[in-house]
C-alpha positions in Angstrom: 40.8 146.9 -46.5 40.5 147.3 -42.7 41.8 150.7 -42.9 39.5 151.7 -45.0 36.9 150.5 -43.0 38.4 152.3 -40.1 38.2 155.6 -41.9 34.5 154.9 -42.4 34.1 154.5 -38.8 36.0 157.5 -37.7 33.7 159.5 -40.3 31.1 157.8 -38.5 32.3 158.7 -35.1 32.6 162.6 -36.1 29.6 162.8 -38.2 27.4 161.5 -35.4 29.6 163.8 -32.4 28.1 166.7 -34.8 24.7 165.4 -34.8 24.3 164.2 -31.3 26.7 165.3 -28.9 28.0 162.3 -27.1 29.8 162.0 -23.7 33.2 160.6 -23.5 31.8 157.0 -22.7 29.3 157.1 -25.5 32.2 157.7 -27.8 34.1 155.1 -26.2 31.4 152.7 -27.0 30.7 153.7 -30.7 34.6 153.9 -30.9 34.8 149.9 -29.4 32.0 148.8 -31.5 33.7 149.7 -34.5 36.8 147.7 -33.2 35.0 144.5 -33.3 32.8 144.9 -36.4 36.4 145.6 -37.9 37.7 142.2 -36.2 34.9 140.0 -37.1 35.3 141.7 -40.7 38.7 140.9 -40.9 38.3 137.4 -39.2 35.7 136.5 -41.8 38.2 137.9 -44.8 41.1 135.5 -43.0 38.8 132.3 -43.0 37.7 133.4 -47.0 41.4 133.5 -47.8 42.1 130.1 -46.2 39.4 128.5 -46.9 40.4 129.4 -51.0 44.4 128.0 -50.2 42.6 124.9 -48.9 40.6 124.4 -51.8 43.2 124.9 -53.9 45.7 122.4 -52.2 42.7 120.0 -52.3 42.1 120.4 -55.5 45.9 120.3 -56.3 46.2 117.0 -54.1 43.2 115.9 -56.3 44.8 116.5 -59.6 48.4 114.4 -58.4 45.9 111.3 -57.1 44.1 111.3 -60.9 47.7 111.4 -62.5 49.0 108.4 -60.3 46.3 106.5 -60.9 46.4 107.2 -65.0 50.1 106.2 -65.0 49.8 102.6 -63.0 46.7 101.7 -65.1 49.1 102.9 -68.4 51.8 100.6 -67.0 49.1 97.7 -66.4 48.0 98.6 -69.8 51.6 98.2 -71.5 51.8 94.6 -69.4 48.7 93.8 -70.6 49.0 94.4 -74.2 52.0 92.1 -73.7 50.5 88.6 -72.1 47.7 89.3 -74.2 49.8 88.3 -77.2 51.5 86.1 -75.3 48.9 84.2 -74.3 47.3 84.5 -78.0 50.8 82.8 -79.2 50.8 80.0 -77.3 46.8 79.2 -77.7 47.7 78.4 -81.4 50.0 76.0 -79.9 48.0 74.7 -77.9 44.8 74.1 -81.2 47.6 72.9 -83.2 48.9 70.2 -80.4 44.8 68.9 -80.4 44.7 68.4 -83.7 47.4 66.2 -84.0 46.6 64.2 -80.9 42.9 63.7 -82.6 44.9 62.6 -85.9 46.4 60.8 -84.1 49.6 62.1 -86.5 52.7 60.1 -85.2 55.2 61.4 -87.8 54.6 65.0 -85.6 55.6 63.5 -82.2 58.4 65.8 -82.3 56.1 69.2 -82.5 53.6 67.3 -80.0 56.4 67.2 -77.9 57.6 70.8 -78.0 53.8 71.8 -77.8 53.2 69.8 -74.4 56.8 71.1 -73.0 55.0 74.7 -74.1 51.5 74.0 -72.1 54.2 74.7 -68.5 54.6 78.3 -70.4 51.5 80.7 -69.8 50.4 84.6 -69.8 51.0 85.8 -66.3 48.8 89.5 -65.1 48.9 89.6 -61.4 48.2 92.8 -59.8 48.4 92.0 -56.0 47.7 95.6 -54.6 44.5 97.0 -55.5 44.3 101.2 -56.6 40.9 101.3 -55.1 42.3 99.6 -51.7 45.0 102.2 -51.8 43.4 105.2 -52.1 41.3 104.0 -49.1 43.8 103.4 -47.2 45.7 106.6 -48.2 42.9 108.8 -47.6 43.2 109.9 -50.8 39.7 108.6 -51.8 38.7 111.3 -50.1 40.2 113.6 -52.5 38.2 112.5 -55.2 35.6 114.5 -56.5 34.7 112.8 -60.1 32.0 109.8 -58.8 31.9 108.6 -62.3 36.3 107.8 -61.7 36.2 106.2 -58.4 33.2 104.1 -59.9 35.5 103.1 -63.1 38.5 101.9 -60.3 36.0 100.0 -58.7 35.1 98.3 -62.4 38.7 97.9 -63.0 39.6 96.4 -59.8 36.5 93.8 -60.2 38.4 92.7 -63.9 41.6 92.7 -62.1 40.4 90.2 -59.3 39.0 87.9 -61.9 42.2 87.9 -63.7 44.3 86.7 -60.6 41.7 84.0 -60.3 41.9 83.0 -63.4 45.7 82.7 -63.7 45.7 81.3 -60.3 43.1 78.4 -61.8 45.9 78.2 -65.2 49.5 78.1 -62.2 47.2 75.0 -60.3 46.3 73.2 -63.7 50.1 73.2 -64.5 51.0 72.0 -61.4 48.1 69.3 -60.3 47.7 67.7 -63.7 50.2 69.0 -66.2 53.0 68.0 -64.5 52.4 64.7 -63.1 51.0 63.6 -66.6 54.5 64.5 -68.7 56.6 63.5 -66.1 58.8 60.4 -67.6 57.1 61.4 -70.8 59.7 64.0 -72.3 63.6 64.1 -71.8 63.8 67.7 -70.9 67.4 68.2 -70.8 67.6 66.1 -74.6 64.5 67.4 -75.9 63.5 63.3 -76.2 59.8 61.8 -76.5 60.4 59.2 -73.8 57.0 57.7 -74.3 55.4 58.3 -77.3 52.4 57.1 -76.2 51.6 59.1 -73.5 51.2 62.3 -75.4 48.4 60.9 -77.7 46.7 60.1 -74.5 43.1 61.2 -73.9 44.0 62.4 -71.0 46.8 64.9 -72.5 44.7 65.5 -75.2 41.7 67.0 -72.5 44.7 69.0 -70.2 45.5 71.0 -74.2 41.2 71.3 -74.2 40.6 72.8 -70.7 44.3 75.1 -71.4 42.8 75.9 -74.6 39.5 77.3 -73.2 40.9 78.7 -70.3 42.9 80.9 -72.5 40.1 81.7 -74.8 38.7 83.1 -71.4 41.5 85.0 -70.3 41.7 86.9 -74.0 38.2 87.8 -73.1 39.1 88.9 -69.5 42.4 91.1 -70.8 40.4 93.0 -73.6 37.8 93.6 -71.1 40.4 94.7 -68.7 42.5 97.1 -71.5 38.9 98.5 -72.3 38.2 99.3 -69.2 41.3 101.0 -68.6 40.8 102.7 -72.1 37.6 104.4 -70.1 39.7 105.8 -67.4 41.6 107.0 -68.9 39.5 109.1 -70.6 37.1 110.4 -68.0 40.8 111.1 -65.9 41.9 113.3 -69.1 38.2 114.8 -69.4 38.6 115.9 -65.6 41.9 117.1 -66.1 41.4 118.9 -69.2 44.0 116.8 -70.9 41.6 114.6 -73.6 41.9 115.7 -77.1 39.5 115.3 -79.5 40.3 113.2 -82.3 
Protein backbone atom coordinates (compact mmCIF):
# COMPACT_ATOMS: atom_id res chain seq x y z
CA UNK A 1 0.00 0.00 0.00
CA UNK A 2 2.74 2.64 0.64
CA UNK A 3 4.07 2.02 -2.71
CA UNK A 4 1.27 2.76 -4.22
CA UNK A 5 0.89 5.80 -2.54
CA UNK A 6 4.31 6.68 -3.53
CA UNK A 7 3.48 6.34 -7.19
CA UNK A 8 0.72 8.79 -6.62
CA UNK A 9 3.08 11.16 -5.28
CA UNK A 10 5.70 10.92 -7.92
CA UNK A 11 2.66 11.41 -10.53
CA UNK A 12 2.04 14.21 -8.32
CA UNK A 13 5.53 15.61 -8.37
CA UNK A 14 5.75 15.36 -12.42
CA UNK A 15 2.28 16.51 -13.03
CA UNK A 16 2.76 19.69 -11.03
CA UNK A 17 6.86 20.15 -12.58
CA UNK A 18 4.70 20.34 -15.95
CA UNK A 19 2.30 22.83 -14.64
CA UNK A 20 4.41 24.99 -12.55
CA UNK A 21 7.94 24.79 -13.10
CA UNK A 22 9.57 24.35 -9.65
CA UNK A 23 13.16 24.98 -8.52
CA UNK A 24 15.24 22.21 -7.21
CA UNK A 25 14.20 23.19 -3.45
CA UNK A 26 10.56 23.44 -4.25
CA UNK A 27 10.77 19.92 -5.48
CA UNK A 28 12.70 18.96 -2.58
CA UNK A 29 9.89 20.16 -0.40
CA UNK A 30 6.92 18.61 -2.37
CA UNK A 31 9.14 15.48 -2.64
CA UNK A 32 9.70 15.59 1.57
CA UNK A 33 6.08 16.27 2.17
CA UNK A 34 5.11 13.24 0.46
CA UNK A 35 7.59 11.33 2.71
CA UNK A 36 5.81 12.16 5.77
CA UNK A 37 2.13 12.02 4.69
CA UNK A 38 3.41 8.43 3.57
CA UNK A 39 4.86 7.89 7.21
CA UNK A 40 2.05 9.08 9.13
CA UNK A 41 -0.12 6.93 6.57
CA UNK A 42 1.72 4.04 7.32
CA UNK A 43 2.04 4.75 11.06
CA UNK A 44 -1.72 5.04 11.35
CA UNK A 45 -2.16 1.53 9.20
CA UNK A 46 0.55 -0.06 11.95
CA UNK A 47 -1.46 1.26 15.05
CA UNK A 48 -4.97 -0.16 12.99
CA UNK A 49 -3.18 -3.54 12.59
CA UNK A 50 -2.24 -3.67 16.28
CA UNK A 51 -4.83 -2.27 17.70
CA UNK A 52 -7.04 -5.42 15.73
CA UNK A 53 -4.14 -8.27 17.23
CA UNK A 54 -4.90 -6.62 20.65
CA UNK A 55 -8.53 -6.88 20.32
CA UNK A 56 -8.31 -10.09 19.28
CA UNK A 57 -6.01 -11.40 22.16
CA UNK A 58 -8.41 -9.55 24.51
CA UNK A 59 -11.12 -11.03 23.25
CA UNK A 60 -9.34 -14.48 23.06
CA UNK A 61 -8.11 -13.90 26.81
CA UNK A 62 -11.88 -13.11 27.40
CA UNK A 63 -13.25 -16.27 25.91
CA UNK A 64 -10.50 -18.68 28.22
CA UNK A 65 -11.72 -16.41 31.57
CA UNK A 66 -15.70 -17.34 30.62
CA UNK A 67 -14.65 -21.12 30.04
CA UNK A 68 -12.74 -21.32 33.46
CA UNK A 69 -15.26 -19.90 35.19
CA UNK A 70 -18.13 -22.36 33.52
CA UNK A 71 -15.99 -25.44 34.42
CA UNK A 72 -15.38 -24.60 38.36
CA UNK A 73 -19.07 -23.52 38.79
CA UNK A 74 -19.84 -27.26 36.74
CA UNK A 75 -17.55 -28.85 39.32
CA UNK A 76 -19.34 -26.94 42.22
CA UNK A 77 -22.42 -27.99 40.53
CA UNK A 78 -21.54 -31.83 40.47
CA UNK A 79 -20.52 -31.33 44.42
CA UNK A 80 -23.49 -29.84 44.90
CA UNK A 81 -25.89 -32.13 43.46
CA UNK A 82 -24.08 -34.54 45.74
CA UNK A 83 -24.48 -32.98 49.53
CA UNK A 84 -27.76 -32.00 48.35
CA UNK A 85 -28.88 -35.64 48.53
CA UNK A 86 -26.76 -36.11 51.17
CA UNK A 87 -28.07 -33.87 53.24
CA UNK A 88 -31.78 -34.77 52.08
CA UNK A 89 -30.82 -38.50 53.31
CA UNK A 90 -29.92 -37.82 56.56
CA UNK A 91 -32.90 -35.15 57.22
CA UNK A 92 -35.29 -38.24 57.03
CA UNK A 93 -33.15 -39.49 59.67
CA UNK A 94 -33.21 -36.96 61.54
CA UNK A 95 -37.78 -36.57 61.30
CA UNK A 96 -37.76 -40.20 61.84
CA UNK A 97 -35.36 -40.00 65.16
CA UNK A 98 -38.21 -36.99 66.46
CA UNK A 99 -40.82 -39.03 66.09
CA UNK A 100 -39.78 -41.70 68.17
CA UNK A 101 -38.36 -39.45 70.85
CA UNK A 102 -42.05 -37.78 70.92
CA UNK A 103 -43.53 -41.44 71.13
CA UNK A 104 -41.55 -41.83 73.33
CA UNK A 105 -41.12 -45.59 71.46
CA UNK A 106 -38.56 -47.55 73.71
CA UNK A 107 -38.67 -50.83 71.70
CA UNK A 108 -36.73 -48.43 68.78
CA UNK A 109 -33.79 -47.37 71.10
CA UNK A 110 -31.63 -49.26 68.82
CA UNK A 111 -32.64 -46.99 65.58
CA UNK A 112 -32.69 -43.91 68.07
CA UNK A 113 -29.35 -44.74 68.70
CA UNK A 114 -27.93 -45.10 65.11
CA UNK A 115 -30.03 -41.93 64.26
CA UNK A 116 -28.24 -39.75 67.08
CA UNK A 117 -24.68 -41.47 66.20
CA UNK A 118 -25.92 -40.05 62.38
CA UNK A 119 -26.68 -36.28 63.66
CA UNK A 120 -22.20 -36.04 63.88
CA UNK A 121 -22.69 -36.92 59.95
CA UNK A 122 -23.69 -33.74 57.73
CA UNK A 123 -23.68 -32.24 54.05
CA UNK A 124 -20.36 -30.33 53.78
CA UNK A 125 -20.12 -27.32 50.54
CA UNK A 126 -17.28 -25.07 51.42
CA UNK A 127 -15.93 -23.07 48.74
CA UNK A 128 -13.07 -21.11 50.48
CA UNK A 129 -11.80 -19.03 47.34
CA UNK A 130 -14.13 -16.88 45.81
CA UNK A 131 -14.28 -16.65 41.52
CA UNK A 132 -15.26 -13.09 41.87
CA UNK A 133 -12.14 -12.41 44.33
CA UNK A 134 -10.06 -14.08 41.80
CA UNK A 135 -10.65 -12.54 38.80
CA UNK A 136 -10.00 -9.25 40.72
CA UNK A 137 -7.08 -10.17 41.80
CA UNK A 138 -6.06 -11.76 38.45
CA UNK A 139 -6.91 -8.76 36.48
CA UNK A 140 -8.95 -10.84 34.62
CA UNK A 141 -12.16 -8.85 35.59
CA UNK A 142 -10.95 -6.58 33.44
CA UNK A 143 -11.39 -8.90 30.56
CA UNK A 144 -14.89 -9.14 30.97
CA UNK A 145 -17.11 -7.50 28.75
CA UNK A 146 -20.69 -9.28 29.46
CA UNK A 147 -22.06 -6.98 32.77
CA UNK A 148 -24.94 -9.18 33.02
CA UNK A 149 -21.92 -12.38 33.82
CA UNK A 150 -19.76 -10.53 36.25
CA UNK A 151 -23.19 -9.52 37.91
CA UNK A 152 -24.36 -13.42 38.01
CA UNK A 153 -20.63 -14.24 39.95
CA UNK A 154 -21.37 -11.65 42.15
CA UNK A 155 -24.97 -13.53 42.89
CA UNK A 156 -23.25 -16.73 43.06
CA UNK A 157 -20.62 -15.78 45.36
CA UNK A 158 -23.35 -14.00 47.82
CA UNK A 159 -25.13 -17.92 47.83
CA UNK A 160 -21.82 -19.37 48.27
CA UNK A 161 -20.97 -17.15 51.46
CA UNK A 162 -24.23 -18.04 52.96
CA UNK A 163 -23.59 -21.57 52.50
CA UNK A 164 -20.14 -21.57 54.48
CA UNK A 165 -22.06 -19.77 57.14
CA UNK A 166 -24.51 -21.99 57.32
CA UNK A 167 -22.38 -25.23 57.48
CA UNK A 168 -20.06 -23.41 59.68
CA UNK A 169 -23.45 -22.76 62.12
CA UNK A 170 -24.20 -27.04 61.42
CA UNK A 171 -19.77 -28.03 62.26
CA UNK A 172 -20.41 -25.64 65.83
CA UNK A 173 -23.85 -27.34 66.69
CA UNK A 174 -22.06 -30.73 66.40
CA UNK A 175 -19.40 -29.81 68.36
CA UNK A 176 -20.91 -27.31 71.28
CA UNK A 177 -24.03 -29.31 72.00
CA UNK A 178 -24.11 -32.52 70.05
CA UNK A 179 -21.28 -33.90 71.41
CA UNK A 180 -21.17 -33.09 74.94
CA UNK A 181 -24.95 -34.37 75.14
CA UNK A 182 -24.17 -38.22 73.70
CA UNK A 183 -21.08 -38.39 75.26
CA UNK A 184 -21.39 -41.62 77.82
CA UNK A 185 -24.68 -41.99 76.05
CA UNK A 186 -23.70 -44.51 73.21
CA UNK A 187 -20.82 -47.17 73.14
CA UNK A 188 -19.34 -46.18 69.93
CA UNK A 189 -16.88 -48.83 69.44
CA UNK A 190 -19.99 -51.68 70.50
CA UNK A 191 -22.67 -49.83 68.93
CA UNK A 192 -24.33 -49.90 72.76
CA UNK A 193 -27.22 -47.47 74.25
CA UNK A 194 -25.29 -46.73 77.39
CA UNK A 195 -28.14 -44.72 78.76
CA UNK A 196 -31.19 -45.14 77.39
CA UNK A 197 -32.58 -42.37 78.90
CA UNK A 198 -30.62 -39.74 77.72
CA UNK A 199 -31.70 -40.10 74.14
CA UNK A 200 -35.44 -39.48 74.89
CA UNK A 201 -34.29 -36.40 76.52
CA UNK A 202 -35.85 -33.06 75.69
CA UNK A 203 -32.83 -31.79 75.21
CA UNK A 204 -31.74 -34.41 72.43
CA UNK A 205 -34.97 -34.28 71.10
CA UNK A 206 -34.55 -30.08 70.44
CA UNK A 207 -30.62 -30.72 69.07
CA UNK A 208 -32.68 -33.40 66.06
CA UNK A 209 -35.33 -30.04 65.81
CA UNK A 210 -32.75 -27.13 65.31
CA UNK A 211 -30.50 -30.10 62.82
CA UNK A 212 -33.70 -30.70 61.24
CA UNK A 213 -34.50 -27.04 60.33
CA UNK A 214 -31.14 -26.10 59.71
CA UNK A 215 -31.14 -28.67 56.98
CA UNK A 216 -34.45 -27.75 55.64
CA UNK A 217 -32.49 -24.42 55.20
CA UNK A 218 -29.55 -25.54 53.60
CA UNK A 219 -31.83 -27.66 50.77
CA UNK A 220 -33.13 -24.18 50.19
CA UNK A 221 -29.72 -22.50 50.07
CA UNK A 222 -28.15 -25.48 47.57
CA UNK A 223 -31.14 -25.34 45.03
CA UNK A 224 -30.77 -21.72 45.12
CA UNK A 225 -27.14 -22.06 44.66
CA UNK A 226 -27.44 -25.01 41.60
CA UNK A 227 -30.10 -22.43 40.11
CA UNK A 228 -27.99 -19.81 40.15
CA UNK A 229 -25.27 -21.66 38.57
CA UNK A 230 -27.85 -23.02 36.03
CA UNK A 231 -28.04 -19.11 34.92
CA UNK A 232 -24.45 -18.81 34.31
CA UNK A 233 -24.17 -21.01 32.74
CA UNK A 234 -26.36 -20.04 30.28
CA UNK A 235 -25.59 -16.35 29.73
CA UNK A 236 -21.55 -17.90 29.56
CA UNK A 237 -22.85 -20.31 26.53
CA UNK A 238 -25.07 -17.35 25.13
CA UNK A 239 -21.84 -15.17 25.02
CA UNK A 240 -19.85 -17.81 23.69
CA UNK A 241 -22.12 -18.96 21.13
CA UNK A 242 -22.20 -22.41 22.71
CA UNK A 243 -26.22 -22.53 24.17
CA UNK A 244 -28.39 -24.72 22.20
CA UNK A 245 -31.84 -24.37 22.01
CA UNK A 246 -33.79 -27.03 23.25
Amino acid sequence: MIKFFREIRKTLVGANTIAFPLGKFGRYLIYAFGEIVLLVIGILIALYINNQNNEKIAREDEKKSYLNIKQQITDDKNELVKVKKFNNYHSVLYKNASKIITAQDRTKTDSLALFAMALSQYSDFHRSGTIYETLVNSGELTLLKNSDIVSAVQRLEMTYTFANKLEDIHWELIINELSPELRGVIDYAKLKTVQPDKLFSVELHNIFYEIINLSKLKDTIYGTALNDIDVLVDLIDDELGLRMEH
